[in-house]
Residue, then its C-alpha position, 0 to 999 in steps of 0.5 A: x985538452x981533448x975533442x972527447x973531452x969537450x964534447x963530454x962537457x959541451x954535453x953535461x952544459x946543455x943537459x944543464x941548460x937547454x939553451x946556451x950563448x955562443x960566447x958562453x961556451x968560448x968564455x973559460x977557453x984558457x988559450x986559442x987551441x982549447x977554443x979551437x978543439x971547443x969549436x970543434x966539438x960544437x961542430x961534431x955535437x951539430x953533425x951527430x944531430x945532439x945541438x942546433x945553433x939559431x941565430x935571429x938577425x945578422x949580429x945578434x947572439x947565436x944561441x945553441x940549443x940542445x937536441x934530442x938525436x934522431x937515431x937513423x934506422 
């Protein structure tokens, strides 16, 4: 498993929903390094502006939301 390709596919599941569970996207992690790189794909799509996560009160669900990315000039 590669970042590239969790980050592809991090990205086809928020094109097919706007708005996904936190543990949603962990629950096909077949092994602890396919949720680490998952992870971390998350973390890459947050950075580049392509996701934001929300979370509404201490323990509640995260959620990740998709997001248009903002192109710097």
């Amino acid at each position: 498993v590669s970042l590239g390709e969790k980050l592809e596919e991090l990205r086809q599941m928020l094109a097919r929903h706007a708005q996904l569970n936190f543990s949603a996207i962990f629950r096909h992690a077949r092994t602890r390094l396919e949720a680490v790189v998952t992870f971390l794909a998350l973390l890459e799509l947050i950075r580049i502006g392509e996701a934001r996560v929300a979370q509404t009160s201490a323990f509640a669900e995260i959620t990740v939301h998709a997001q248009e990315r903002k192109e710097t000039e």
